[in-house]
VEXLONU-510183 format. One line per field, with one value per residue (C-alpha): x, y, z. Coordinates in Angstrom, 2 decimals, m for minus. Layout:
BEGIN
X <- c(X/...)
Y <- c(Y/...)
Z <- c(Z/...)
//
This chain:
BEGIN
X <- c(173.65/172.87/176.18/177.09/177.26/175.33/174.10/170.68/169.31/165.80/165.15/161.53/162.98/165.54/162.42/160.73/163.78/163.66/160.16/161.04/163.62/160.88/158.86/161.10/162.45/159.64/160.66/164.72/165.73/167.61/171.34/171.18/174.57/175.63/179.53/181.49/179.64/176.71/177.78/178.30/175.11/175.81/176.28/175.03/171.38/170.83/171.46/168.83/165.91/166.97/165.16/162.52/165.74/166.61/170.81/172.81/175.90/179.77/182.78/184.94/185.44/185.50/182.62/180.66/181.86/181.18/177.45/177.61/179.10/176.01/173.60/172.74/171.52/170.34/172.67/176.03/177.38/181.13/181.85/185.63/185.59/188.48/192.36/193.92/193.74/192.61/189.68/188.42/188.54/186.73/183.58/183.17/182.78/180.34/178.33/178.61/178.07/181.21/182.10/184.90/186.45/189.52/190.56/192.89/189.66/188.20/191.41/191.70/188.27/188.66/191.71/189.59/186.03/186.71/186.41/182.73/180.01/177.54/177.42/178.73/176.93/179.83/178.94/181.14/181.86/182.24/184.39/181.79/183.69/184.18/188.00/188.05/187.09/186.22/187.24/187.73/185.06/187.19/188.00/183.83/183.19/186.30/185.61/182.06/182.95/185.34/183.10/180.34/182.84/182.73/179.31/177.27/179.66/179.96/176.72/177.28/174.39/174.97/176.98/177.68/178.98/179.53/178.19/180.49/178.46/174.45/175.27/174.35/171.89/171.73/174.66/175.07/177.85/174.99/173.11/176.27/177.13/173.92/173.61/177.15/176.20/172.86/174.48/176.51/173.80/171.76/174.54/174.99/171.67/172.66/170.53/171.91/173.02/173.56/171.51/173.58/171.33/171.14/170.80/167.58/166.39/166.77/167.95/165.32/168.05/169.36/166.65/167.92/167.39/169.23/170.33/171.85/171.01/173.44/172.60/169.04/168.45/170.32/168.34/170.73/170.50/172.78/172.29/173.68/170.16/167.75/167.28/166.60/163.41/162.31/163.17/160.91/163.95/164.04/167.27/168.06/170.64/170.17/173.73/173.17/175.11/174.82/175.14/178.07/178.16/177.01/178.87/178.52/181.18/181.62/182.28/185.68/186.06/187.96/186.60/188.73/192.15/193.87/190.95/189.16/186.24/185.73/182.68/180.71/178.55/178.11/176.59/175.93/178.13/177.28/180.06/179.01/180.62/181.56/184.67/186.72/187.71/184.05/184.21/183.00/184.43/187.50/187.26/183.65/183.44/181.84/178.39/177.57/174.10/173.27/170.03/168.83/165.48/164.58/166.51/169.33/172.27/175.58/179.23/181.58/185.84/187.34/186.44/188.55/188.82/186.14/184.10/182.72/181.44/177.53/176.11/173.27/171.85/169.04/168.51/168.64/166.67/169.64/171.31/173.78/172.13/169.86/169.98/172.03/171.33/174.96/172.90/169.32/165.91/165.45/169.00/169.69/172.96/173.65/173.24/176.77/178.05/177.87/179.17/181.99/182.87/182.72/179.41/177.04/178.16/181.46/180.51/178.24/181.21/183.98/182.60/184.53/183.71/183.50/179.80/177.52/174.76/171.50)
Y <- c(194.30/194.00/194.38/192.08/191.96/194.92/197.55/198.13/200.83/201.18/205.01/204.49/202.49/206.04/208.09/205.40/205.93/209.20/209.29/206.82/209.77/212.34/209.57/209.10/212.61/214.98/217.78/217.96/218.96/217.02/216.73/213.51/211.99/211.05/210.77/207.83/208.13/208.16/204.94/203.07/204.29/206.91/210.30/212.24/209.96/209.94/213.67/214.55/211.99/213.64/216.78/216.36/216.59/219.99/219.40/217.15/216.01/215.21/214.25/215.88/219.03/217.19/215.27/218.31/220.09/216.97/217.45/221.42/220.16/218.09/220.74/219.67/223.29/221.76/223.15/221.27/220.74/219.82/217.71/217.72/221.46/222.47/221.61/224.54/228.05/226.62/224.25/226.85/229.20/226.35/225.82/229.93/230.41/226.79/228.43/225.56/225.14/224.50/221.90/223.58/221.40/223.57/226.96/227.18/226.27/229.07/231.99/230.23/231.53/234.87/235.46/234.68/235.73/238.88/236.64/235.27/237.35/236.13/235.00/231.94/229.04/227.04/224.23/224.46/220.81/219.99/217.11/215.73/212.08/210.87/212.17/211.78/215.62/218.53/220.95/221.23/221.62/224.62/226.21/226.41/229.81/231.79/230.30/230.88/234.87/234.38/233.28/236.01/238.93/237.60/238.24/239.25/237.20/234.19/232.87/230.47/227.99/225.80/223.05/219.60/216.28/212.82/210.41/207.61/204.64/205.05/201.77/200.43/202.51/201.60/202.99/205.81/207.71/208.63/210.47/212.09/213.16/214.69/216.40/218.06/220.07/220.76/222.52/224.53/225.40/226.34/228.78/230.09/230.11/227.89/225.10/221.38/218.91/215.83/212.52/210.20/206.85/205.46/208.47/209.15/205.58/205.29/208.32/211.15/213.80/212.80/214.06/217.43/220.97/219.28/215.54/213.36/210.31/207.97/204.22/204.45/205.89/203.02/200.49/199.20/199.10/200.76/198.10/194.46/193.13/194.57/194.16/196.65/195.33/195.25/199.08/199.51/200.18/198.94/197.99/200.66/198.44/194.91/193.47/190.91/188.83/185.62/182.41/181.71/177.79/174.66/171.46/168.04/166.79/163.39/162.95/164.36/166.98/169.88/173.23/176.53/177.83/175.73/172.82/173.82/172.19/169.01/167.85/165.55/163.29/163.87/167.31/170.18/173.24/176.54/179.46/182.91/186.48/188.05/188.05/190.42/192.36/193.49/193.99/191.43/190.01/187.59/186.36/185.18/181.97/178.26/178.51/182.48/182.60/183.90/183.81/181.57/181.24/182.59/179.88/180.57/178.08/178.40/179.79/177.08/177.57/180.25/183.66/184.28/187.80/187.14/184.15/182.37/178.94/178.04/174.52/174.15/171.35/173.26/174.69/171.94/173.93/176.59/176.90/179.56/183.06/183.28/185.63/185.51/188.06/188.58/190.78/193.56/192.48/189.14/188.88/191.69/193.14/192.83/188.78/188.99/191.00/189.42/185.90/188.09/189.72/193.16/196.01/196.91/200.02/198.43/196.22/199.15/201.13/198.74/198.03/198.51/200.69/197.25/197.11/198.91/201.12/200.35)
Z <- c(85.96/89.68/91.94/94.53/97.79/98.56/101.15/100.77/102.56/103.69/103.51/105.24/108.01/108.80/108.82/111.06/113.73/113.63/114.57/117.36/118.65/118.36/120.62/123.12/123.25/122.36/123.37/122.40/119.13/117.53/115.73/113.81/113.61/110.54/110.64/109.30/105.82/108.00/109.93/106.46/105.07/102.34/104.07/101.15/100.92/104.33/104.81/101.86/103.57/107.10/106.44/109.73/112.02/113.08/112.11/111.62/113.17/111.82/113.41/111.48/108.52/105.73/106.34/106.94/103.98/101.82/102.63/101.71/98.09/97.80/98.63/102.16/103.83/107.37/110.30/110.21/114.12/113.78/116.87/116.88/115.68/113.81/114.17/112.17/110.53/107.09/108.61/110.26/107.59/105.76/108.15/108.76/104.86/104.96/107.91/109.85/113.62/115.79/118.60/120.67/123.11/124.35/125.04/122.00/119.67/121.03/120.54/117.10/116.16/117.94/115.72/112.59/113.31/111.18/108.07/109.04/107.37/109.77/113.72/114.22/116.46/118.78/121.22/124.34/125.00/128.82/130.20/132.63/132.87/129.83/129.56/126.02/124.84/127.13/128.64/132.15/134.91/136.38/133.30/132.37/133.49/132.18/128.53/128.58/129.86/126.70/124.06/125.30/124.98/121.60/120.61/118.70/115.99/118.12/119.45/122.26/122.05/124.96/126.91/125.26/127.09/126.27/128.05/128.88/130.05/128.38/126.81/130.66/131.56/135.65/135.55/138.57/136.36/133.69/135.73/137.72/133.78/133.70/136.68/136.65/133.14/134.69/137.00/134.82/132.14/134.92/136.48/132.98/131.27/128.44/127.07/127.11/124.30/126.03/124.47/122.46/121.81/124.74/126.76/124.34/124.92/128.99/130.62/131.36/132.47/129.14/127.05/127.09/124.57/122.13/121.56/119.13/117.99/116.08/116.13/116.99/113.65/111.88/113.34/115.59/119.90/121.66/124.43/125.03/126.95/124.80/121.21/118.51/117.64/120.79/121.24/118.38/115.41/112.20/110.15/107.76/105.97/104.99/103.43/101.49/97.93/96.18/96.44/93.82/93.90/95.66/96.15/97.93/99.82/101.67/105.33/106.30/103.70/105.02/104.02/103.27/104.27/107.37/106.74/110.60/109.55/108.47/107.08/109.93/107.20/103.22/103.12/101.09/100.70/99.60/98.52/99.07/97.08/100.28/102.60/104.49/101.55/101.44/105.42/106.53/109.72/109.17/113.06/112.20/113.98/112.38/113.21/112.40/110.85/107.08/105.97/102.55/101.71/105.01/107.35/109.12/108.02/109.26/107.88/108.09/108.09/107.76/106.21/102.75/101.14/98.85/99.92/102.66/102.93/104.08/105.48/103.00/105.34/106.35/103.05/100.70/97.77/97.63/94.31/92.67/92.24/95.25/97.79/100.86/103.80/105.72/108.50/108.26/107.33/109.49/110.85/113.09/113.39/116.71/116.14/113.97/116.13/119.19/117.47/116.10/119.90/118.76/118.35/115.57/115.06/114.24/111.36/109.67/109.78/108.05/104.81/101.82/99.01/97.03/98.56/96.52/97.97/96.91)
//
C-alpha cells in the first residue's frame, strides 16, 4: 500500500550536487551538512549515499551519534560541540570531530582527554561577524597556544567561521569575514573551513581547505535572484500526495474554514491529503501552485490540517488518485516558498514524521 503524501528523495540528484560542490570548489574538502535529519531528507540515507564527501557535518550530539548507530564511519564534525561532561564523554568514545566555540569547550575537553584512546580533531570556531558562535578575535591566540599544549591528543585542525550574509553575495561583509580568518590562519598556520552554500557558489575567498555545503546539495539556492536550476542543482526531494476527491460547485460557493474564497463561476474543485499537520505551510496564500498532470493549478482557502483545496480549472481531466506535486521535480521549492514569505530550507525542514520517505 503506497503512503501518502510523501517525500521522495532522488538519491542521484544528491550525488549530482555534490559533484556541483566539487565543481565549484575543487580544491576544498568538503563537510557535507546533514543536520536537521539531513534538512528533512533522512539523515541515515543520505549519510550512506554521501560516501564521495570527505565528512560530514551535524549540529548537534545526538545527531552525530545517530549516524555512528547506523554504521556511518565518515568523519563526524560536531558544529555546536558539546554542552556537558556526558556529551563529551559520548563523542570522544564515537571518535568524532569537535566544533569548539568557547574557552570553557576547550578546559571541558582538557579535563577529559584522558578517556580518548586516540587524538582528537577540534575545529576552533572564530567569531568573524556573525555574533551568533565564536569566540572572540582577541581571545584567538591564547586558545590556539591552549589547544597546542594539548597535543599530541588534541589535534587542532584549523579555524572555522560563519558567514553571515553569502545569501547576498555583493555583500562587502563576506569578504571582510573572509579576510579576518585569513589573517589568523595565516599567523597561525592553520588551514580554513569557511564555505557554507553560498560562499561555495559566489565567494572565491570562500572556497577555502575545507567547506560545507548544506542546501546546495538538497537542490535548493541559497540565493533570492537566482534560481536553483539555474545554478545547475537538482531537487533531491519531490513532495508529493493524492488527489482525494473532486467536486463542482456553482458560482459563490465558499470553500474551507472562514469561506475566503468564493467560487467566481461554476468550477471544479479538487481536495488534496495534505495540510499543515504534514508541514505544509498553513499561511499558504489562494493562488500557491501544485502541480496535476503537469499544470500548475492553484490552492484555494485556507490550508486545513489534513487537506487543501485545488482549482481544477486548468486541469479538467483530474480525478481522485492522481498525483499531486506540493513542491521538487517541476515545482521548485523556492516557488512555495517565496508565495509563503519564508526560505526553502524552512519548508524541507518542518515536515512531519506523517510524510513517508520514499
Amino acid at each position: 500500500m503506497s503512503s501518502y503524501p510523501r517525500a521522495r528523495i532522488d538519491l542521484s540528484a544528491l550525488t549530482h550536487n555534490l559533484a556541483q560542490v566539487r565543481h565549484h570548489a575543487p580544491h576544498s574538502r568538503i563537510w557535507a551538512v546533514v543536520k536537521a535529519n539531513a534538512y528533512g531528507h533522512g539523515m541515515v540515507r543520505v549519510a550512506q549515499a554521501l560516501t564521495a564527501a570527505d565528512g560530514l557535518a551535524v549540529a548537534r550530539i545526538d545527531e552525530a551519534l545517530h549516524l555512528r548507530t547506523h554504521g556511518i564511519t565518515l568523519p563526524i564534525l560536531v558544529l555546536e560541540g558539546c554542552a556537558d561532561h556526558e556529551a563529551l564523554a559520548a563523542a570522544l568514545a564515537a571518535r568524532l570531530t569537535l566544533g569548539l566555540h568557547g574557552a570553557a569547550q576547550i578546559e571541558r575537553l582538557a579535563a577529559q582527554i584522558h578517556q580518548a584512546s586516540f587524538p582528537v580533531a577540534v575545529w576552533l570556531k572564530v567569531d568573524t561577524g556573525m555574533h551568533r558562535l565564536g569566540v572572540a578575535l582577541s581571545d584567538v591566540p591564547a586558545l590556539i597556544e591552549r589547544l597546542r599544549a594539548l597535543a599530541p591528543k588534541v589535534q587542532l585542525e584549523g579555524l572555522m567561521t560563519h558567514l553571515a550574509n553569502a545569501d547576498c553575495p555583493d555583500d562587502p561583509r563576506n569578504a571582510q569575514q573572509c579576510q579576518t580568518l585569513q589573517q589568523l590562519a595565516a599567523a597561525f598556520g592553520l588551514p580554513l573551513n569557511i564555505g557554507n552554500s553560498g560562499g561555495i557558489l559566489a565567494l572565491n575567498a570562500a572556497r577555502t581547505e575545507w567547506v560545507r555545503p548544506g542546501i546546495m546539495l538538497y537542490g535548493g539556492s541559497p540565493f533570492d535572484h537566482c534560481s536553483a536550476h539555474e545554478l545547475g542543482l537538482r531537487p533531491v526531494m519531490t513532495l508529493e500526495s493524492r488527489l482525494i476527491a473532486r467536486h463542482h460547485f456553482e458560482r459563490g460557493a465558499a470553500i474551507g474554514y472562514g469561506g475566503t474564497y468564493r467560487c467566481p463561476e461554476s468550477m471544479p474543485v479538487g481536495v488534496v491529503a495534505i495540510g499543515y499537520g504534514d508541514g505544509y505551510p498553513r499561511h499558504a496564500p489562494t493562488g500557491t501552485p501544485v502541480l496535476i498532470h503537469g499544470q500548475r493549478v492553484p490552492l484555494i482557502g485556507r490550508v486545513s490540517m489534513d487537506m487543501i483545496s485545488v482549482d481544477l480549472r486548468l486541469a479538467p481531466q483530474a480525478q481522485p488518485g492522481d498525483r499531486v506535486v506540493l513542491w521538487g521535480q517541476g515545482l521548485p521549492v523556492e516557488d512555495i516558498a517565496a508565495l509563503v514569505g519564508t526560505i526553502n530550507y524552512e519548508l524541507l525542514c518542518r515536515l512531519s514524521p506523517r510524510v513517508t520517505l520514499a
